[in-house]
N, C-alpha and C positions, 0 to 999 in steps of 0.2 A: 504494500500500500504506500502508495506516495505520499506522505503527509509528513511532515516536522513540528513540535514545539517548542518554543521557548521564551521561559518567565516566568513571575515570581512573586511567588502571594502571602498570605497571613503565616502558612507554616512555614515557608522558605524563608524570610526577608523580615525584619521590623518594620514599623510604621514610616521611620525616617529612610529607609531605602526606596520602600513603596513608593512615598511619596516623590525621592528624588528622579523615578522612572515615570510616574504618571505621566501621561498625556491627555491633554487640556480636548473637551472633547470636538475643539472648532477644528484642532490639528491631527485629527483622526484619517481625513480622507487623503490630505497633505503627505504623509506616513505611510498609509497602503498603498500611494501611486510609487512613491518613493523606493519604497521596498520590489515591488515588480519592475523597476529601473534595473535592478540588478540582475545581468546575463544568466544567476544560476538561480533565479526564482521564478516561477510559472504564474503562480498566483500568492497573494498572500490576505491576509485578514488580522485588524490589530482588536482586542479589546482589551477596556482599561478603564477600570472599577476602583472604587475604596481599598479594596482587597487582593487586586492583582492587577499585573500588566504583562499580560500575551500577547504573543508574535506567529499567530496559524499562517503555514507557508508548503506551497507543493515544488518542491526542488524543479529545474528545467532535468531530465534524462533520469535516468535507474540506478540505483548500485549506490555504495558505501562513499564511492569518491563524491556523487552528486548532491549526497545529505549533508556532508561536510561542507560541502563549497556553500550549500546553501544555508547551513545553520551560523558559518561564520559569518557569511553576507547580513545574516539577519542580527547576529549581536552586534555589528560594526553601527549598523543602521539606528538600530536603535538607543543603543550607547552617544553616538554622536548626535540625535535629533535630540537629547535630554545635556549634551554637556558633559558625559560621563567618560567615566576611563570602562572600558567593555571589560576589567579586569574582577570590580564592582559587580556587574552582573554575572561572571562566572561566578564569585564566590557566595552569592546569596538566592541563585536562582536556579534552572531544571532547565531539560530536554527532553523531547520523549518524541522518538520517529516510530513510522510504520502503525502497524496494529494498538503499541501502546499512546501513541499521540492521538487518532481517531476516539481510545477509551476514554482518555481525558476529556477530550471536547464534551463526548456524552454525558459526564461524570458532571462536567460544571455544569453546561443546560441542565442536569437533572436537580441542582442544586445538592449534588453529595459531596460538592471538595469546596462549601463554602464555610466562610468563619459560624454561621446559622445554618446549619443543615434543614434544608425546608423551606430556605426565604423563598418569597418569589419573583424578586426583585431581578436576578441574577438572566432569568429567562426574557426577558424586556432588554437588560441591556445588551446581552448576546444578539437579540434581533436587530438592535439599534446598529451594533458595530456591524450584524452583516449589509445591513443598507449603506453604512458607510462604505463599507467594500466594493457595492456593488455601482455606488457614487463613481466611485473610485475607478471602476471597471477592472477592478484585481481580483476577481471572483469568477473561477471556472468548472468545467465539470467537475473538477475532485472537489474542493472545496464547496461547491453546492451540494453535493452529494451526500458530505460530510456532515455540512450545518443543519441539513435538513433532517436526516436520520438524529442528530441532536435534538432538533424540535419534538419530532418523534416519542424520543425516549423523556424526553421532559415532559411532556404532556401527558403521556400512560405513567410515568410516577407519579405526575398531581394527581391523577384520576382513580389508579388502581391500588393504590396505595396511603396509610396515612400519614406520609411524615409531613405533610405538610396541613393535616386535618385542625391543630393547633395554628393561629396567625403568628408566624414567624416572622421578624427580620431582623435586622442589626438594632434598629429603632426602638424595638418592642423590647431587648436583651439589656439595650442602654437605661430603658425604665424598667428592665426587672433591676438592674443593680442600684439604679436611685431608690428602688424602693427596701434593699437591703441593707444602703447605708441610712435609711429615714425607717423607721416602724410605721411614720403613718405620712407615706408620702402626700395624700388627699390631703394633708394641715399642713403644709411647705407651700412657700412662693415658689413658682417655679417661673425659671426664664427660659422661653425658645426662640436662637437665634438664625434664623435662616427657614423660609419658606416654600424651600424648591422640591425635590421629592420625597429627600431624607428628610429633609419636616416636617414632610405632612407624613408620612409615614410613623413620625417618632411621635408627634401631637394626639396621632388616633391613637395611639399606643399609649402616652397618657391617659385620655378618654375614656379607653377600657378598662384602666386600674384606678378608677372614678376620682381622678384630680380635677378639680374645678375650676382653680383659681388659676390659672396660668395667662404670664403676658406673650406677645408673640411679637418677635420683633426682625425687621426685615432691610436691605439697602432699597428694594422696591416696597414701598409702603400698599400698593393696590394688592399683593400676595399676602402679606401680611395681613392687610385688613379681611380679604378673601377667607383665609386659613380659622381666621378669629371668629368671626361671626359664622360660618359653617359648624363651628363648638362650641361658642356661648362663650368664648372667650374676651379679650381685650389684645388689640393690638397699638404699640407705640411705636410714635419714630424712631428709626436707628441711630437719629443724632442725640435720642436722650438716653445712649448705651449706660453710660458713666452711672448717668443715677439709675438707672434698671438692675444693673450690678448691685448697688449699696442695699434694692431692695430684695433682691433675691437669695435664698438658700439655694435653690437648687440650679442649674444652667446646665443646659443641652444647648450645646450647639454644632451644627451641620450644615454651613454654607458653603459655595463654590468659591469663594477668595483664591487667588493662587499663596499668600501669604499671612502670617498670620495677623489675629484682629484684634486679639486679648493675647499681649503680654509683660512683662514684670516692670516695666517703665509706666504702664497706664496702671496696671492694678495696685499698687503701691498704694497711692492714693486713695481708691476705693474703699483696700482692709483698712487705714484709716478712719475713715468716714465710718464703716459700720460697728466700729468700734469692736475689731479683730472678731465680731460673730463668725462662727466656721462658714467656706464658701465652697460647694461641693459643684465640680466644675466634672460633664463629660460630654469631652470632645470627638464627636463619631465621624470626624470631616475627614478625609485626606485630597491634596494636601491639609497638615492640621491648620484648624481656627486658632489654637492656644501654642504659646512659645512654655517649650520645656521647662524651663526656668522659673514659670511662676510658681511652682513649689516650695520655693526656697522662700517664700516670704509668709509668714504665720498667718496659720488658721485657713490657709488655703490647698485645695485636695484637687487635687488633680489625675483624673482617670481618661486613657486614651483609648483609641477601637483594638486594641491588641490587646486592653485591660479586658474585654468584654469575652475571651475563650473562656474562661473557666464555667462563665454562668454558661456559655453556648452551648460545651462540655456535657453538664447538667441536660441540657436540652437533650441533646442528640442519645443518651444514655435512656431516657424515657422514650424513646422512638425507635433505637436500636433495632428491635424487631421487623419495623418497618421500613430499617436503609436498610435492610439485607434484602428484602423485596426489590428493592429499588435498583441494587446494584445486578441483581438477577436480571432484570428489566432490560437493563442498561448491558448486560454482557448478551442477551437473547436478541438484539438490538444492532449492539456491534457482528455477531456471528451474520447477522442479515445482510448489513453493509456489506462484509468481505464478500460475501458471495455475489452478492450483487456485482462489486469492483471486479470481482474475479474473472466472470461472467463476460462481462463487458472487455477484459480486456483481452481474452480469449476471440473475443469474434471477430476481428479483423483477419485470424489466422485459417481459427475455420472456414472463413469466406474464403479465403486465398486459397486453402485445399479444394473447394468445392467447387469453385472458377476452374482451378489447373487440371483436375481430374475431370471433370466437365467437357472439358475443353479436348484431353486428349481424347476421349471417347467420342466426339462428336466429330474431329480429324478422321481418324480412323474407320469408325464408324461411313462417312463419307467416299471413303474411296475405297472401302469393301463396296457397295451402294454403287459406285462408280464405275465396278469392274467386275471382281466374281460375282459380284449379288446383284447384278443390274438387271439381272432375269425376274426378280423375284416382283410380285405384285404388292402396290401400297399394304393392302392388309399384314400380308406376312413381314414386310419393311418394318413396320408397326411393330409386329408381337418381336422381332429381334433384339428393338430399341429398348423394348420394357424389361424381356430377357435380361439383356446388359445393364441397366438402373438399377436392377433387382440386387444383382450383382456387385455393383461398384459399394450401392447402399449397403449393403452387408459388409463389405469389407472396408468401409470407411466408419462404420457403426463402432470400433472400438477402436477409434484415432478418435474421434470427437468425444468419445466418453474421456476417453485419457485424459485427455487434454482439459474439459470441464473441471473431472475430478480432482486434477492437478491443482487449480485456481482455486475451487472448494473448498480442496482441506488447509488453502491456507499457505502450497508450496510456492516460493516465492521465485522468481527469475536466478537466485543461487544457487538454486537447490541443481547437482545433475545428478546425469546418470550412467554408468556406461552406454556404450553402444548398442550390447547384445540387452540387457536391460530396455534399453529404452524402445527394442525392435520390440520385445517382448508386448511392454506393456503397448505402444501403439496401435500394433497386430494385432492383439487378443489374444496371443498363441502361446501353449502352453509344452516348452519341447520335452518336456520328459512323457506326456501324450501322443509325442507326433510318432507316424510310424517311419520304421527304418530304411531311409537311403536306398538301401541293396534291391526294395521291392517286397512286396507283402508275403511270396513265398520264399524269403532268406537267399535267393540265388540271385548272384551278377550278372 
């Protein structure tokens, strides 16, 4: 299977790597032209989440030397479209060619290699990056083939399975932890900064764990006020961040900033002002909203989206039963793929047998017709031709099986075979059955 990944997520990488790889998602399409610039790449697809940043890529040709040309092409590319040393993403990031890069893909659409086993979030943005791809015009038969059997197996896990029966996401994980570090998070101020998905995501996720009192607060005031009034909330200007701070306990926030918006130069000030009450801050954004650093100044807690595995942990341990379904799913899924890929890439050759063999029997066939057989009348011309078909079809019947079952089980373009082997299996023939040379009564 043609396929390559590489990149690197919540278990690979910390939040500060993540973030350093992230791509901004205007420079998505910019990325996957870029990347099919390069002589050893066919197609490629980028996506890139809170949680990871992949490089889906179909090498140009076969074999081990074209994986490489093309795996290197792809860290080069994306090491340099972020600023990086591609040394940085060796040491904190994956590869995964063939059979196990297609499992991957499936794994993440199905939402089982996410930091929330179950969100549904993951399935949206995968679709999102393959539109950018196809923006892009860096999305070809393998790669659609790929993304699509993804959609597949993500959508019979939502369906047939329930890890996702509970409302999962990042957002929903952020307010179970607020509500372990509060006994009664409902009696906390709580502040949300940002109103884009992760917010509205994280806000109903408040809602459900019946918090009431929360302000919502936005750089677009119309999302804000949107977000607010859809929950019976309140929403404020972003310019009266400063004092929203002094009034809150709690604070989520998740906005798209490329940089951060709260950190220890501006909050200084604040623990100040509320006369050091504790300021429980979790930051679910990547890139983060919060600069590291504000920890160091009292009575302020700072918890980041990498804080948020343990409880996620918890989650996936209660569902357990139900990813092993899922990953069932997802491998019955992939087994369909290969065959399919297999399938397909076999019929260019069976065709070429079936033209060449065709072809010499119709020669032939033509100038018997032409000469000894020119006596013969249409009808009997007829029954010769089908004679001969009968014929060829039987003994072309276990070259096309080979060859199918070759691609079936999986055998790849490395795999050979000797000669007599491989006469064996194309033939059908089994020589310790054939009868002897000399003639059927032992005599020369």
């Amino acid at each position: 299977m043609r396929l390559i990944v590489i990149g690197l997520n919540h278990k690979s990488a910390p939040v500060a790597t993540r973030e350093a790889f992230a791509v901004p998602s205007e420079a998505v399409v910019g990325l996957d032209r870029r990347v099919v610039l390069e002589p050893s790449i066919a197609e490629a697809m980028l996506l890139s989440t809170c949680n990871r940043v992949e490089l889906y890529a179909v090498p140009e040709g076969s074999g081990e030397a074209a994986l490489e040309a093309a795996r290197q092409a792809m860290v080069r590319v994306l090491a340099s479209e972020r600023g990086l040393d591609p040394a940085e993403l060796a040491a904190h990031g994956y590869c995964h060619a063939g059979p196990d890069a297609a499992r991957h893909v499936l794994r993440v659409c199905a939402s089982l290699d996410s930091l929330v086993v179950g969100e549904a979030q993951i399935a949206a943005q995968v679709k999102e990056a393959f539109q950018a791809a196809k923006e892009a015009m860096s999305v070809g038969p393998v790669l659609e083939q790929v993304v699509q059997a993804a959609f597949r197996a993500g959508k019979a896990v939502r369906t047939e399975t329930g890890i996702a029966q509970e409302t999962v996401s990042i957002g929903s994980v952020a307010v179970e932890l607020a509500k372990r570090i509060f006994a009664n998070l409902a009696a906390c101020e709580v502040l949300v900064i940002g109103a884009g998905k992760m917010g509205r995501v994280t806000a109903r996720a408040l809602a459900r764990a019946g918090v009431r009192e929360v302000i919502v607060t936005n750089r677009s005031p119309g999302r804000a006020e949107r977000l607010a009034q859809e929950l019976g909330w309140t929403a404020r200007p972003f310019a009266d961040l400063d004092a929203l701070l002094v009034e809150a306990d709690v604070v989520l926030t998740c906005t798209g900033a490329d940089r951060p918006i709260l950190d220890r130069r501006r909050l200084k000030p604040v623990v100040k002002r509320r006369k050091y009450r504790p300021l429980f801050i979790v930051d679910i954004a990547v890139p983060r909203d919060v600069e590291p650093a504000v920890v160091e100044l009292d009575q302020v807690f700072l918890y980041n989206i990498d804080d948020l595995e343990s409880v996620s942990r918890e989650h996936l341990q209660h569902r357990q039963g139900e990813a092993d379904k899922a990953e069932a799913i997802v491998e019955a899924t992939l087994a369909e793929l290969r065959e399919r890929q297999g399938v397909q890439a076999v019929v260019p050759v069976l065709r070429a047998i079936r033209e060449r063999v065709d072809g010499v029997a119709r020669a032939e066939l033509d100038k018997a017709f032409h000469k000894r057989l020119a006596h013969l009348p249409a009808a009997e011309r007829e029954a010769v031709e089908a004679a001969l078909s009968a014929a060829l079809n039987k003994l072309l019947h276990p070259t096309m099986t080979a060859l199918r079952e070759h691609t079936q089980n999986g055998d790849g373009p490395s795999v050979s075979y000797d000669l007599p082997t491989a006469a064996r299996l194309l033939f059908g023939v089994d020589p310790t059955t054939a009868s002897d040379a000399t003639g059927p009564d032992g005599e020369s």
